[in-house]
C-alpha positions as CSV (number, residue, x, y, z in Angstrom):
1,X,91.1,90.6,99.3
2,X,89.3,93.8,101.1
3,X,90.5,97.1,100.8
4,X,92.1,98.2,104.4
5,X,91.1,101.7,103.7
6,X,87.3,100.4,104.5
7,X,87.9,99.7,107.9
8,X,87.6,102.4,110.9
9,X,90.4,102.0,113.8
10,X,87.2,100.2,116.1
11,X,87.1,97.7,113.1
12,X,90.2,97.1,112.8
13,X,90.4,96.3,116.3
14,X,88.1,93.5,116.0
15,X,90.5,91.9,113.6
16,X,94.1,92.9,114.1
17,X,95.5,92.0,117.8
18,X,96.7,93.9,120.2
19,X,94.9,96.7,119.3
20,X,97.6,99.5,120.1
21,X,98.5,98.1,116.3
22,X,95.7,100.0,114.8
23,X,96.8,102.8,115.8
24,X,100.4,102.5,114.1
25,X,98.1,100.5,111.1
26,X,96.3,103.8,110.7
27,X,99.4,106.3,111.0
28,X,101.5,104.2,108.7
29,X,98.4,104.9,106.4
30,X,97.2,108.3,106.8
31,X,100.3,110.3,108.0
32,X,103.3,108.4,106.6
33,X,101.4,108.0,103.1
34,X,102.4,103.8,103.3
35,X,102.3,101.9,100.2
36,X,102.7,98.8,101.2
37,X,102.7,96.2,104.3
38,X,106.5,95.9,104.0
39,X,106.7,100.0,104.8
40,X,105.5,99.0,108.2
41,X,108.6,98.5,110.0
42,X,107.4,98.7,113.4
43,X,104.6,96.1,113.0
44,X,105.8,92.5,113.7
45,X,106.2,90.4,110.6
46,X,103.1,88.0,111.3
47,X,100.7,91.2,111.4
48,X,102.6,92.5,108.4
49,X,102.1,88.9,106.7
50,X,98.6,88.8,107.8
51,X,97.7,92.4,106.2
52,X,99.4,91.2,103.3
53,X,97.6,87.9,102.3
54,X,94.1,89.5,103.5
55,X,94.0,93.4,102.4
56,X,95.1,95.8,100.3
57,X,95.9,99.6,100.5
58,X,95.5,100.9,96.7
59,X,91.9,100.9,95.5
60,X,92.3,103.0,92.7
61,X,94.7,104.0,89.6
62,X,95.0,107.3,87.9
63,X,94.7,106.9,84.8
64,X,94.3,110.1,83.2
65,X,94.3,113.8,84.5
66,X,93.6,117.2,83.4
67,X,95.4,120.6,84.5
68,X,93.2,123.6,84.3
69,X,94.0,127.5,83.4
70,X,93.6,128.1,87.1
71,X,95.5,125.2,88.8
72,X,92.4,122.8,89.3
73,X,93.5,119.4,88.6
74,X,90.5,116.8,87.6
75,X,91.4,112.9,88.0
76,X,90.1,110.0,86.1
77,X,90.6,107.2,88.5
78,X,90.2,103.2,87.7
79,X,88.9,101.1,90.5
80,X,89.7,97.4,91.2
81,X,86.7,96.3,89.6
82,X,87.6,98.4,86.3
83,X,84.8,100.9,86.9
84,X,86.0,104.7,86.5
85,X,85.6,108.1,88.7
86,X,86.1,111.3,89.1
87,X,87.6,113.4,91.3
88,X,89.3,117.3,91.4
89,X,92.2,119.2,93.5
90,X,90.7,123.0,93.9
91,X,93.5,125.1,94.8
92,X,92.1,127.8,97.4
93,X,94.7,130.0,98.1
94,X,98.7,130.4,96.8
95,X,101.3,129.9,99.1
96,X,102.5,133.3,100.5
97,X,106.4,133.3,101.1
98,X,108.2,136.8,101.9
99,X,111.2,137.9,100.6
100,X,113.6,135.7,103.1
101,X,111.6,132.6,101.7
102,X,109.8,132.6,105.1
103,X,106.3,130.9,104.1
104,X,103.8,133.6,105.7
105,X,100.3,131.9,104.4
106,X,100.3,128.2,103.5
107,X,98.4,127.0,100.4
108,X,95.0,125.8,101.1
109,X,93.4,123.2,99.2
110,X,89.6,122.2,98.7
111,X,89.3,118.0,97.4
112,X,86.1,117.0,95.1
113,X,85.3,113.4,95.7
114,X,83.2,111.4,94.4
115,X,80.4,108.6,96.3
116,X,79.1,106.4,93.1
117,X,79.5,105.2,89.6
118,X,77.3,106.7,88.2
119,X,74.1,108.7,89.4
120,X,70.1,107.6,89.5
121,X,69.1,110.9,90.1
122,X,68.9,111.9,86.3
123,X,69.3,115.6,86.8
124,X,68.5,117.3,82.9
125,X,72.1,119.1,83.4
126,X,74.3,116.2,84.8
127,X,76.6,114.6,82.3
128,X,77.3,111.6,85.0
129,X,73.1,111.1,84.7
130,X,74.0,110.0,81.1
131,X,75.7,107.0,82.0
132,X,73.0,105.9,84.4
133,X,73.9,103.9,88.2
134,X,76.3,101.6,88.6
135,X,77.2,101.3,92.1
136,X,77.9,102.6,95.2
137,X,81.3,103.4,96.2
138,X,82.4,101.8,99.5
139,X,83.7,104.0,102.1
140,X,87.8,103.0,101.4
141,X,87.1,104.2,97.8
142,X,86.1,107.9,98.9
143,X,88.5,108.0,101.6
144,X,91.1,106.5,98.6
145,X,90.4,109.5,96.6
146,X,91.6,111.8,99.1
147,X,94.9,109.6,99.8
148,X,96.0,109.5,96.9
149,X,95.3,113.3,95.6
150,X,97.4,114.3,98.8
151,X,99.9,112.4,99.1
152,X,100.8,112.9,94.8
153,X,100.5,116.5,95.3
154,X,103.0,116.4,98.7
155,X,100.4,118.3,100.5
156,X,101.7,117.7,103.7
157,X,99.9,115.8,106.7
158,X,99.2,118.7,108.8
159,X,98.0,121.0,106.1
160,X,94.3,120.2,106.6
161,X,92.1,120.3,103.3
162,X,87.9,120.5,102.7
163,X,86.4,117.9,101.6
164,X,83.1,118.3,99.2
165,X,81.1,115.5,97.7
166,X,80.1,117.3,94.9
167,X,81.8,114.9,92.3
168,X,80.1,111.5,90.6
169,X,76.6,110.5,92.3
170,X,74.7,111.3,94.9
171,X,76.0,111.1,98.3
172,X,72.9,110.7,100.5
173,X,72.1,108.2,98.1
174,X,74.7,106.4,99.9
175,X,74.6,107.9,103.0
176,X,76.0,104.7,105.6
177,X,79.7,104.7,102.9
178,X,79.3,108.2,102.6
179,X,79.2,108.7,106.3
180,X,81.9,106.1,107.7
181,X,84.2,107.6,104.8
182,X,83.3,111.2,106.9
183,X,84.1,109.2,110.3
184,X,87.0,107.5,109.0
185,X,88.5,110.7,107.3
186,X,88.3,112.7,111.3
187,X,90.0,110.1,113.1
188,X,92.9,111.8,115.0
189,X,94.8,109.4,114.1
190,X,94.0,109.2,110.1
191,X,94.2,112.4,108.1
192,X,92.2,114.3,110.8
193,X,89.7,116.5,108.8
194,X,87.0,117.3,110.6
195,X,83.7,116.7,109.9
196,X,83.1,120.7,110.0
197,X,85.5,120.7,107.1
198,X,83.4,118.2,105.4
199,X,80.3,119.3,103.1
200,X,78.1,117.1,101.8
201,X,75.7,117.9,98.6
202,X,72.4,116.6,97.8
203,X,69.7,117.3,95.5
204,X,67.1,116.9,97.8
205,X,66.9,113.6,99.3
206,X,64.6,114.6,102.6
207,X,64.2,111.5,104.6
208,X,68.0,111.3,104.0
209,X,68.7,114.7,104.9
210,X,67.1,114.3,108.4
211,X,69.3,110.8,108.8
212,X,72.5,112.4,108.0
213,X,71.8,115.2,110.9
């Protein structure tokens, strides 16, 4: 089975016939928070059958999480595979809402995801560096971290949230997943952050620095 959340809308195209369906494939996923194949009522039932018996749409379980003084929430999620990450919900700014309940400033959120198991990079101060590399994380496995932490907090589609890699590993150190995961996450059609609203952290990787520009 391959996780559906891997595959950009051009991919999907290749598979998945005609390809208008990607496009309801990827709204059904991204902006009407789908949980399953049988929540797509407007795809026929063989596409629906062939989604079902070839992909799946939940790479990772929450399996712990922690509330902070100031409203940060950090996730321990499983992945299929039984390997564990982190990620964190930063709360920006408070929802402003006047005195006839009119909302005047919406909440704004910041997501910390993370791009491995695990880190090589073996920075002194780095508590992930302990555990040593695992693997990478595939681009459906970044972009699942930021699913899931909007949907369960009913941040609402349009509300656009950053996104910072600053969680488990080091992203250039998977720069091709860490940069279809960017790709995917901008399509109009998908969750729609742009890449502006996207920051990626290193520490240091040069020659991957100059790819990633």
């Amino acid at each position: 089975m391959k996780n559906l959340l891997d595959y950009t809308q051009a991919e999907l195209a290749q598979i998945i016939e005609p390809k208008f369906r990607t496009k309801q494939i990827y709204e059904w996923l991204y902006k009407k928070n789908a949980r399953s194949f049988d929540e797509m009522s407007n795809l026929p039932k063989d596409i629906r059958e062939k989604l079902k018996n070839e992909f799946y749409i939940e790479p990772l379980e929450m399996i712990k999480n922690e509330i902070s003084s100031d409203g940060s929430i950090k996730y321990l999620f499983k992945l299929k595979d039984g390997k564990t990450i982190e990620s964190v919900l930063l709360p920006m700014k408070e929802e402003i809402v006047d005195e006839n309940g009119k909302i005047q400033k919406h909440a704004r959120y910041t997501i910390c995801v993370s791009s491995q198991v695990g880190c090589k990079m073996g920075c002194s101060f780095c508590l992930t560096a302990k555990g040593g590399f695992i693997r990478n994380l595939t681009a459906g496995e970044i972009v699942g971290q930021i699913l899931w932490i909007k949907r369960e907090n009913k941040i609402p589609y349009e509300r656009r949230v950053n996104i910072v890699y600053m969680g488990m590993g080091e992203p250039l150190d998977n720069l091709n997943n860490v940069a279809k995961a960017v790709n995917i996450l901008k399509d109009n059609d998908g969750l729609a952050i742009g890449a502006r609203r996207q920051t990626i952290s290193t520490s240091g990787l040069a020659s991957q620095i100059k790819k990633l520009g």
